[in-house]
C-alpha positions in Angstrom: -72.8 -45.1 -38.0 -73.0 -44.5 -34.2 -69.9 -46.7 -33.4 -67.7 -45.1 -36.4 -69.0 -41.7 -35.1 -67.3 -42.7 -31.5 -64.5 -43.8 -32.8 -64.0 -40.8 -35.1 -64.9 -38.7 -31.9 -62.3 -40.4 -30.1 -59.7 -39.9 -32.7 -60.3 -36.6 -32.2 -60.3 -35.8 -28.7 -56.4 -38.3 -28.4 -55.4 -36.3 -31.0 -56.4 -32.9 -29.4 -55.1 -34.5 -26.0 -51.6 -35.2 -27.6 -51.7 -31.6 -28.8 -52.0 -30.4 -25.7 -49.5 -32.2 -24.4 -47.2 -31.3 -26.8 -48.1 -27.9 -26.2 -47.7 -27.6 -22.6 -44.5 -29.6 -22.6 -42.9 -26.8 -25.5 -44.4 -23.9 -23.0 -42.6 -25.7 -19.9 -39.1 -25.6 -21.9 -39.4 -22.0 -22.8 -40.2 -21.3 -19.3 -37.2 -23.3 -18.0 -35.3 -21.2 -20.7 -36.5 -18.2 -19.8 -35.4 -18.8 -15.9 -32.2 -20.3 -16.7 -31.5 -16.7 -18.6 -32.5 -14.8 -15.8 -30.6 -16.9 -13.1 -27.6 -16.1 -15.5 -28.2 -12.8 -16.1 -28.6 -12.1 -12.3 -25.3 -14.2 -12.2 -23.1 -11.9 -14.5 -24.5 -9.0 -13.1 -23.6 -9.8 -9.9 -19.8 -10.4 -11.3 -19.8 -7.6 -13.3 -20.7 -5.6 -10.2 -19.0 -7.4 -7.4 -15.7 -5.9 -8.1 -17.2 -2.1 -7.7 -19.3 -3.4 -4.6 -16.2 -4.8 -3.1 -14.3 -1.4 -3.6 -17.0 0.1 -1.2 -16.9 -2.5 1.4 -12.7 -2.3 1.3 -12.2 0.8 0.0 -8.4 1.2 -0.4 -7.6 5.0 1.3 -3.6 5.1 1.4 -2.2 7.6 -1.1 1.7 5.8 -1.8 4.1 8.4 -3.8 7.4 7.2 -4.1 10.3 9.4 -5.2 13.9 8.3 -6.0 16.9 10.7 -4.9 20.3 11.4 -4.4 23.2 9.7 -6.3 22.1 6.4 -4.0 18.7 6.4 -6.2 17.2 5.3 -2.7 13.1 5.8 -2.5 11.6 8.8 -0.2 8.0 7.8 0.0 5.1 9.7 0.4 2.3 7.9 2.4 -1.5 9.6 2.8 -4.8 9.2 4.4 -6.8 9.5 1.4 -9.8 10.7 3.6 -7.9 13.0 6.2 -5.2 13.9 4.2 -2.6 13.4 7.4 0.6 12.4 5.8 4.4 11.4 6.6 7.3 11.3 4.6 9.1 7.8 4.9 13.0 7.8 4.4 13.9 11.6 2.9 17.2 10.7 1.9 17.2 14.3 0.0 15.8 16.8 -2.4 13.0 18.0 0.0 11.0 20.3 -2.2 10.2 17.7 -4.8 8.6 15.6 -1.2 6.4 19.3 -0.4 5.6 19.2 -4.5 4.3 16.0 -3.6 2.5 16.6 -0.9 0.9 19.7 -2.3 -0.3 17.8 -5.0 -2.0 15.0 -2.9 -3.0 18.1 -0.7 -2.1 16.5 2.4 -0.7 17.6 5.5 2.8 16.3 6.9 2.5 15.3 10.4 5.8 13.2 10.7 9.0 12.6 9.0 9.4 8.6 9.9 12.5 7.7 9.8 13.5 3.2 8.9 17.0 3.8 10.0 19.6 6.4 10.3 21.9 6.3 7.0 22.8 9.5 5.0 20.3 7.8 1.9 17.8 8.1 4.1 18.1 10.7 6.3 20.2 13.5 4.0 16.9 15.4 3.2 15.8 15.5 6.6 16.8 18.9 8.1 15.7 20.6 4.9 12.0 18.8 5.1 11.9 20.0 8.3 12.4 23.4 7.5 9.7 23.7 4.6 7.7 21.8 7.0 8.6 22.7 10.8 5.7 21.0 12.2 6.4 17.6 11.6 7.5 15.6 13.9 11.1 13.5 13.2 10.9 9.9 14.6 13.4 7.4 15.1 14.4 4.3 17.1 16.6 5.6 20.1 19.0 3.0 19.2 20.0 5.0 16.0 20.4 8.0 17.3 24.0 8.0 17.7 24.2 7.4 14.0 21.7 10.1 13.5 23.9 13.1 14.5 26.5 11.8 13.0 25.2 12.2 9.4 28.0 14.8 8.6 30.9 12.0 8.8 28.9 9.4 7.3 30.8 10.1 3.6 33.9 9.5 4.7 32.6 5.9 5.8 32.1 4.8 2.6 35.4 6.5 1.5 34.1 9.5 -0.7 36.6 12.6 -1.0 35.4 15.9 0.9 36.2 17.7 -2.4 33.3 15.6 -4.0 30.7 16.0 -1.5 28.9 19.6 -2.5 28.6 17.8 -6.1 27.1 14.9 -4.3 25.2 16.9 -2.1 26.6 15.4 0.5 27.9 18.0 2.3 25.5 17.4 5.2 24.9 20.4 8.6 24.2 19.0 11.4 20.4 17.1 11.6 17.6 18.8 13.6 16.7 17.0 16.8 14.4 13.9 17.3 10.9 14.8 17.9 9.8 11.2 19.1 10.8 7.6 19.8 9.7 4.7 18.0 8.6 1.9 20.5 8.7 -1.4 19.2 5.0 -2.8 18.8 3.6 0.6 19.1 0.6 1.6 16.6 1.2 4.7 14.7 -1.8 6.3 13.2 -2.1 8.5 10.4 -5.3 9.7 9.7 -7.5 6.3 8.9 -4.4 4.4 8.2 -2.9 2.4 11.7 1.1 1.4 11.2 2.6 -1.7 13.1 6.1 -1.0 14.0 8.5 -3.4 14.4 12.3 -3.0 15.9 14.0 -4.9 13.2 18.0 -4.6 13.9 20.6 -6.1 11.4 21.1 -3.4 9.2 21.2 -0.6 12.0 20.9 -1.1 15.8 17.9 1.0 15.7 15.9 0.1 12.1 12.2 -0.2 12.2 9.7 -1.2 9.5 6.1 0.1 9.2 3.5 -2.3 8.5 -0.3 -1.5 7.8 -2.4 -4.3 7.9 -5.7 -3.1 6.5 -4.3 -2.0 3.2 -1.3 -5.0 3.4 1.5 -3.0 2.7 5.2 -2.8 4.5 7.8 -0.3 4.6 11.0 -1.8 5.3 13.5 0.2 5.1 17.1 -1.7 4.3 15.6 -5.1 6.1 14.9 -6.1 2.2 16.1 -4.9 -1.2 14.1 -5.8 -4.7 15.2 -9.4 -5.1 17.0 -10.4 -1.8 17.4 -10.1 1.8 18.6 -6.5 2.7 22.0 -5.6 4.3 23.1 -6.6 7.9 25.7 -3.9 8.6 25.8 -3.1 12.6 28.0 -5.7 14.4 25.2 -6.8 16.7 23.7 -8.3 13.9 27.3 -9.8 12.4 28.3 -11.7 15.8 24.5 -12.9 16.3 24.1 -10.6 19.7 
């Protein structure tokens, strides 16, 4: 009786030992579970969040408005400093008040009308921006300046009829003189946003485009049109000078 005892006693306690075993090996699974959730849960939360975090760190602060004009259907643009609200008016090739509607909107101050080149599609609105605006500076490349103030013969280059100009409004007066100079290399500022400018000539003696790196964005004038190269028209460019 005192060995079957033993060996029932010992029955017991395997059997109680392989419960336990079983036990703890079930409570280390849920617990690997458990963490695996969490590790994943911290995971998508970080991705759902990373894109809002990342908006902080690079948070995008140029306010683009582009608005298309004249007969040419070429693109005035609007650029902002979303914090300072210092503005310029890229390329108003006409109907100035819509660029002030604009700017009014954004509620942001003109401090420049920059000037790409010196064609009527880009310049036409110029003298009338200036007026609604008089405290905005006009800048150009020096080298286009002789194509500047001759805006009021540029219609007859491309061969329109006087008689059609007021219904083009083409009938240009004479532009307002140049405030400032672009210098190749130079950094322009505008509020928080810092423009590159590059002397780019091809399409005018004088064109420039406006690159700011921080947000990654160019302005370039006629150097490219939507789906090719843009238009080399001065003869500097032509004979390779």
């Amino acid at each position: 009786m005192g060995l079957a005892n033993r060996l029932l006693r010992a029955a017991c306690l395997l059997r109680a030992a392989c419960l336990l075993r079983g036990a703890l090996s079930r409570a280390r699974a849920v617990g690997r579970r458990q963490q695996s959730k969490r590790q994943n849960e911290r995971h998508a939360h970080s991705l759902y969040f990373a894109p809002l975090q990342m908006h902080w760190v690079k948070l995008k602060i140029m306010i683009i408005e582009e608005i298309t004009v004249t007969a040419f259907e070429q693109h005035a643009r609007v650029i902002g400093c979303e914090q300072t609200k210092r503005a310029i008016c890229i390329d108003p090739g006409g109907e100035a008040e819509r660029v002030v509607a604009a700017l009014e909107r954004h509620g942001l101050h003109l401090q420049a009308i920059a000037l790409t080149h010196a064609h009527m599609d880009h310049i036409g609105g110029v003298s009338a921006l200036k007026k609604l605006r008089p405290d905005a500076q006009i800048i150009l490349h020096e080298l286009d300046e002789p194509l500047y103030h001759q805006l009021s013969q540029q219609p007859l280059w491309l061969g329109i009829p006087r008689a059609e100009w007021p219904a083009l409004n083409f009938d240009y007066e004479a532009p307002p003189p140049i405030d400032r100079r672009w210098v190749d290399g130079e950094i322009y500022r505008v509020g928080r946003l810092a423009f590159e400018i590059s002397h780019c000539p091809g399409h005018t003696p004088g064109h420039v485009a406006l690159f700011e790196p921080t947000e990654r964005v160019i302005f370039a004038g006629d150097c490219l049109f939507a789906g090719s190269i843009g238009a080399r028209t001065c003869r500097a460019a032509r004979t390779g000078n």
